[in-house]
C-alpha positions as CSV (number, residue, x, y, z in Angstrom):
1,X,24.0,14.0,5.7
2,X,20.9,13.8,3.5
3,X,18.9,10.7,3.5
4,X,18.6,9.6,-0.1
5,X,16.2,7.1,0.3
6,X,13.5,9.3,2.2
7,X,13.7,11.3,-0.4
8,X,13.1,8.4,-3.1
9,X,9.7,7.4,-1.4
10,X,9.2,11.6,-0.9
11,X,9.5,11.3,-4.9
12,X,7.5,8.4,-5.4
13,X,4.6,9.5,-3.0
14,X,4.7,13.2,-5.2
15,X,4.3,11.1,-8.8
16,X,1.1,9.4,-7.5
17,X,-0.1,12.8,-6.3
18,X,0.5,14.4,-9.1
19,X,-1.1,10.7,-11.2
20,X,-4.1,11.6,-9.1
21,X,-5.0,14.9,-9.5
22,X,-5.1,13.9,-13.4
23,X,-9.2,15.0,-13.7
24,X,-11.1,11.3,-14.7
25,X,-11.8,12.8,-18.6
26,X,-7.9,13.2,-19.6
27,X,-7.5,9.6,-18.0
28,X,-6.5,7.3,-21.4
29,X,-9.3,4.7,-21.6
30,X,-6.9,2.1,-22.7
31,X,-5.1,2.2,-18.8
32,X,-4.9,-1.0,-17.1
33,X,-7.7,-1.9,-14.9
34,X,-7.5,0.5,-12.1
35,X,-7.3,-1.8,-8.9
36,X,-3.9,-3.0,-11.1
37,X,-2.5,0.8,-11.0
38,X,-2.9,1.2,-7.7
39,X,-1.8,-2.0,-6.2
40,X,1.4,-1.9,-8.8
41,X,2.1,2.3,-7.6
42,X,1.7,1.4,-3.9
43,X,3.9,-1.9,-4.1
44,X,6.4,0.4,-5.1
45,X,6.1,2.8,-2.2
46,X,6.1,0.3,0.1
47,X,9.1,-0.7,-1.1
48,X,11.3,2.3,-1.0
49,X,9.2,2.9,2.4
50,X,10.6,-0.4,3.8
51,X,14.1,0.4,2.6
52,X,13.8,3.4,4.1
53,X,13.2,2.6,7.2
54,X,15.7,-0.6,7.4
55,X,18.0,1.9,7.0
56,X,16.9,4.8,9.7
57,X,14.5,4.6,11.5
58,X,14.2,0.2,12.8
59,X,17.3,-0.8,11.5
60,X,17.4,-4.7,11.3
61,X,13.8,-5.4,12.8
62,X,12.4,-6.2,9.8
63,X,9.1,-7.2,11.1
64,X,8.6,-3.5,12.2
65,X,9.7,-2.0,9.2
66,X,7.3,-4.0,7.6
67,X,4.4,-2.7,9.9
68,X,5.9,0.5,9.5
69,X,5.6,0.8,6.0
70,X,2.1,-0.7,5.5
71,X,0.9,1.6,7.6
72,X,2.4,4.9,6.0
73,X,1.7,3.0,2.8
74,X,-1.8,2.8,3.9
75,X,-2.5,6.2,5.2
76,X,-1.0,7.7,2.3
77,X,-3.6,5.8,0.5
78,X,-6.3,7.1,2.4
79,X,-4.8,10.5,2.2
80,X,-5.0,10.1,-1.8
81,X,-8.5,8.4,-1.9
82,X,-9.8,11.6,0.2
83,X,-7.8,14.3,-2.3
84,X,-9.3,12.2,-5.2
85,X,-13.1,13.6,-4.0
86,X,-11.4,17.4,-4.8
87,X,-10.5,16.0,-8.4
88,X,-13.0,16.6,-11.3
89,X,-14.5,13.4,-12.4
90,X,-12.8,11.3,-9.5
91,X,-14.1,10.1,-6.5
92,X,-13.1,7.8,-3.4
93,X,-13.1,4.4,-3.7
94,X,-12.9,1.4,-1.3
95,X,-11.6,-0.5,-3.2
96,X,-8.8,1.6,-4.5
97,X,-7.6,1.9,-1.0
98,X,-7.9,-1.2,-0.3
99,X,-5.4,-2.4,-3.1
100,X,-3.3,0.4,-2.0
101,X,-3.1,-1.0,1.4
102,X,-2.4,-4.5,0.1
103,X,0.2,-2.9,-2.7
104,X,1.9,-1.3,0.2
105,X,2.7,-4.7,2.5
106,X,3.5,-6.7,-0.7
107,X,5.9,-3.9,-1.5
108,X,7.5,-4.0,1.7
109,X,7.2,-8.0,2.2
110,X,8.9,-8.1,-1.4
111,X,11.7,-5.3,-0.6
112,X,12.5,-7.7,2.5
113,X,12.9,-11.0,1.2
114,X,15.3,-9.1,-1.9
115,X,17.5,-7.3,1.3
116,X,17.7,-10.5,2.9
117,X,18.7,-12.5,0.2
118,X,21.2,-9.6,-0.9
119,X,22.6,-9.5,3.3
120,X,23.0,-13.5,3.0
121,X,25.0,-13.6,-0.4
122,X,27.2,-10.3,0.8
123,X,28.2,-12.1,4.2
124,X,28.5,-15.6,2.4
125,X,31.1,-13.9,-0.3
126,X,33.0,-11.8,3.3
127,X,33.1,-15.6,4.7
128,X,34.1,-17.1,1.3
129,X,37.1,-14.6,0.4
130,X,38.1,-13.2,3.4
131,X,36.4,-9.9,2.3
C-alpha cells in the first residue's frame, strides 16, 4: 500500500526546490516580500508533514508529530538555504530560514487544531446517529 500523503509533502518539498533553483534575475520583482513566500511555502509543508506523520509514523501523539514536523520542516529549510548558495544570484539567508522554521510549526500547529476539530465533530455525529 502506497502512502499518499508522503508522497504529497515529497511533492510539495520538490515545488519549493524547483521555486528555488529559479536564478534571482528571472525572479518577478512584483513577488510578495520574500520572508512572506517562505513562511506561507513552509506552513504548507509542515502541514502535509504533520498529516503525514499522524497517520504513520506517531499516530495520535500529536505533540510529537508536531516536533516531528518542525524539525523535518526546518532541516529541509536549511537544506534549501544551503542549495540556494549554488543558485546564480541567490544566496543564504538567516532570515529566510528562520521564517521557514517558523512556517513549518505553524503549519503543523494549524494542521492539528483542523484534525482535531474534524476527529471531535466525526465522533460527536457516530455518538449523535448511531453511526
Amino acid at each position: 500500500m502506497t502512502n499518499k500523503r508522503g508522497i504529497w509533502v515529497l511533492v510539495w518539498m520538490t515545488i519549493i526546490f524547483i521555486g528555488s533553483s529559479i536564478p534571482g534575475d528571472d525572479i518577478p520583482s512584483e513577488m510578495p516580500p520574500d520572508y512572506l513566500m517562505h513562511f506561507t511555502e513552509y506552513t504548507i509543508l509542515g502541514g502535509l508533514i504533520y498529516w503525514w506523520c499522524i497517520e504513520k509514523i506517531l499516530v495520535s501523539r500529536a505533540s510529537m508529530s508536531i516536533l516531528f514536523s518542525s524539525i523535518l520542516s526546518s532541516g529541509y529549510g536549511l537544506f534549501d538555504e544551503f542549495h540556494q548558495y549554488f543558485v546564480p544570484g541567490r544566496s543564504p539567508d538567516m532570515a529566510d530560514w528562520m521564517a521557514d522554521t517558523m512556517g513549518g510549526l505553524c503549519g503543523a500547529a494549524i494542521n492539528m487544531v483542523l484534525l482535531s476539530i474534524l476527529k471531535r465533530r466525526r465522533s460527536w455525529t457516530e455518538k449523535s446517529y448511531g453511526g
